[in-house]
C-alpha positions in Angstrom: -29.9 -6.6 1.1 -27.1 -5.7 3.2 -26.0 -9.1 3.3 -25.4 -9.2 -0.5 -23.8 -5.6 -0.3 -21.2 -7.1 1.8 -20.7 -10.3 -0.3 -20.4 -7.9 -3.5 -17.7 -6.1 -1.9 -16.1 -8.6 -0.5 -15.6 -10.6 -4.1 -14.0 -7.1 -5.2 -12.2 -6.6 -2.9 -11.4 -9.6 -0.3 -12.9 -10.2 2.7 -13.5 -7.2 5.3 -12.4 -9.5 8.4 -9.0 -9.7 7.0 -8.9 -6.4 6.5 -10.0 -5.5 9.9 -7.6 -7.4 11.8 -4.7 -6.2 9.5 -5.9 -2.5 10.1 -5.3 -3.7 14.0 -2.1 -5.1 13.9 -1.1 -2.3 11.6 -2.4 0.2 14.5 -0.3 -2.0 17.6 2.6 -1.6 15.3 2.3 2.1 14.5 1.7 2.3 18.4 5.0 1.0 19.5 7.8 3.3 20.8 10.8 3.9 19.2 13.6 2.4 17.9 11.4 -0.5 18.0 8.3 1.3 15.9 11.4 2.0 13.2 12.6 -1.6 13.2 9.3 -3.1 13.2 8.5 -0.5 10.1 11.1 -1.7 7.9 11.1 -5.6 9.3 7.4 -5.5 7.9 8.0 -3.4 4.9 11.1 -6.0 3.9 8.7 -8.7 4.8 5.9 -7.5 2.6 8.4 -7.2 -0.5 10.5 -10.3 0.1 7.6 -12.7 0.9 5.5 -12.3 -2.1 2.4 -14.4 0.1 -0.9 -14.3 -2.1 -2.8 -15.9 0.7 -5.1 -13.3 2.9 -5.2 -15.8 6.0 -1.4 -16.6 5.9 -0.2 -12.1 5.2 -3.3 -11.5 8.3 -1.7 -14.0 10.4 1.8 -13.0 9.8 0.9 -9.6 10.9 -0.4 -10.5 14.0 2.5 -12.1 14.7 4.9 -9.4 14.4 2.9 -7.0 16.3 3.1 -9.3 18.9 7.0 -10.3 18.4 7.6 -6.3 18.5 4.9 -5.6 21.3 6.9 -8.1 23.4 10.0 -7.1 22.5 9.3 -3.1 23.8 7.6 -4.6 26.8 10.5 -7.0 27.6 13.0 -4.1 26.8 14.8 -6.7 24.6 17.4 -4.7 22.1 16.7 -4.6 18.5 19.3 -7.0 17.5 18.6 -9.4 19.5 15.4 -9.7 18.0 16.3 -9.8 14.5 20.0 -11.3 15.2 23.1 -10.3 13.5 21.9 -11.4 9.8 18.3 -9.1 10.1 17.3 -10.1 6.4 17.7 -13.8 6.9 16.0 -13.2 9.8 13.1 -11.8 7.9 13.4 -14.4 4.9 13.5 -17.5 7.1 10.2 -15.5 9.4 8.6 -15.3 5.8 9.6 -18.8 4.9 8.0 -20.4 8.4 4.9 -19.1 7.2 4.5 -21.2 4.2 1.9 -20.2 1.3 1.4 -19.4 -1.8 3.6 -16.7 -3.5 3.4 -14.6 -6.6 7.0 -16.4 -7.7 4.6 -19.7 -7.9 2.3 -18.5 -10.4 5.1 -17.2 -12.3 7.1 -20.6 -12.4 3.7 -22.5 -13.5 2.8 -20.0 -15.8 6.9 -20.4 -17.3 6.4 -24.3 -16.9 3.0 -24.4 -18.6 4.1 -21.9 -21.5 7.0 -23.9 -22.6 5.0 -27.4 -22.2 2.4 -25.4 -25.0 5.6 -24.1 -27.1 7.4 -27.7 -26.7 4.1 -29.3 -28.2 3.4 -27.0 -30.9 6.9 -28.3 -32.3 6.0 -31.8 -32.4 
């Protein structure tokens, strides 16, 4: 009974081991000192708006990744900018882009594509 308790939730609301391991990374990153706590805050935030990933696995992973980029960086002592270089949002876009995936902009473009195929055959 549990079992299917589980599964039921999880088809609402995605699987719980993502969420778990995002919950971690989310906790190393709230755990990290300052500055690099307020770089890594907005890095992520930019990240999460800019990348527009639909994928659990590939948003999990990416995560994990920048908690340990930033968890290195405060260990290493390595300045802000150098981690994120002089251009921090291409930084970010080309971090995103590395990733791969699925984005939200791809259903959009199919759903734009596949509208005007329907419109384009109604006139013939």
């Amino acid at each position: 009974m549990a079992e299917q308790w589980k599964k039921w939730i999880e088809v609402v609301t995605g699987p719980l081991e993502q969420k778990k391991v995002y919950r971690q990374a989310k906790a190393r990153i709230d755990a990290l000192p300052e500055p690099y706590l307020s770089a890594a805050t907005a890095f992520n935030r930019y990240v999460t708006y800019c990348g527009g990933l639909t994928d659990g696995d590939t948003i999990v992973q990416m995560w994990v990744d920048l908690a340990d980029m930033w968890e290195r960086a405060a260990l290493d002592g390595t300045l802000v900018r150098e981690v994120v270089t002089d251009d921090p949002v291409e930084f970010a876009e080309s971090y995103v882009d590395a990733y791969g995936g699925k984005r939200w902009i791809d259903k959009e473009r199919e759903r734009l594509t596949t509208a005007i195929e329907k419109a384009e055959g109604a006139q013939s």
